[in-house]
C-alpha positions in Angstrom: 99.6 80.7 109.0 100.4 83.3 106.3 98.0 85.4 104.7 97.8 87.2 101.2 95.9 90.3 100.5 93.6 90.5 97.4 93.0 94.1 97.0 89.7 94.9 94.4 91.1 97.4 91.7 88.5 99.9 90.2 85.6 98.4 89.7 83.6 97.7 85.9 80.5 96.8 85.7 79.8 93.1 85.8 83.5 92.2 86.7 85.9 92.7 89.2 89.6 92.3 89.2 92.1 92.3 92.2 96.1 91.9 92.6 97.7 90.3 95.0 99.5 92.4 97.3 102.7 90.1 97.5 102.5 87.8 94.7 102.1 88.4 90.8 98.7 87.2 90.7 95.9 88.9 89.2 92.2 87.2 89.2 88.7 88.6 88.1 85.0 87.5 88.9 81.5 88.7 88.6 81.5 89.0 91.9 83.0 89.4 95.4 82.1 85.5 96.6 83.3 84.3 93.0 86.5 87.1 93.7 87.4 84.6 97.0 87.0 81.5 95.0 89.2 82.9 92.0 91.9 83.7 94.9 92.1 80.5 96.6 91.9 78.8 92.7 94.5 81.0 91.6 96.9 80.6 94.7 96.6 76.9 94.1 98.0 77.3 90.9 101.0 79.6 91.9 102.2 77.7 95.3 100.8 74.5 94.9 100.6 71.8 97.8 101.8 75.0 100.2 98.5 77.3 99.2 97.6 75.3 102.6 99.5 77.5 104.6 98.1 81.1 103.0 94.7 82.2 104.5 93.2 84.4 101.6 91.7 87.6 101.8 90.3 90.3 99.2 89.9 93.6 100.4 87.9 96.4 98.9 89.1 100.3 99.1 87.3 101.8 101.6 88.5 105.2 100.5 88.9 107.3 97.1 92.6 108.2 96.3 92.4 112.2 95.9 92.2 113.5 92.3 95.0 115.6 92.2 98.8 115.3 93.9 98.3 118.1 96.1 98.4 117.3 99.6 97.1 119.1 102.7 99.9 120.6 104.8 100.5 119.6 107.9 101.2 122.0 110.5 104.4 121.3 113.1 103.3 121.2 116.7 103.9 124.6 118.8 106.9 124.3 120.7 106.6 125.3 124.3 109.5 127.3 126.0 109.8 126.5 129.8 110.5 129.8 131.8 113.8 130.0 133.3 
């Protein structure tokens, strides 16, 4: 079974929206139960008789994205010199 990813965008109040990670589908709902059932509707639509085959899944951020482009640097390991 194949599954597609439903990932929440940034959230207004009284509505959420999501995008498909691997199809051009976009879906919104009041809410995250209503989210699933726009999903499963809305993949229906797209693949017809195969949506069968997809397991559906929306998935919230669980992290901020930082607000600027700078990124931490990241220090190489220490190489160690073996004694001769």
């Amino acid at each position: 079974m194949r599954e597609i990813v439903f990932r929440v965008l940034p959230e207004h109040p009284g509505q959420l929206e999501a995008q498909a990670d691997t199809l051009p589908i976009r879906i919104t709902a009041p809410t995250l139960e209503d989210l699933q059932h726009e999903a499963r509707e809305a993949l229906i639509e797209h693949l017809g008789p195969a949506h069968g085959t997809y397991r559906v899944r929306v998935q919230r951020r669980l992290h901020r994205e930082p607000a600027s482009a700078i990124r931490p640097l990241r220090r190489q390991p220490a190489v160690m010199k073996h004694p001769s």
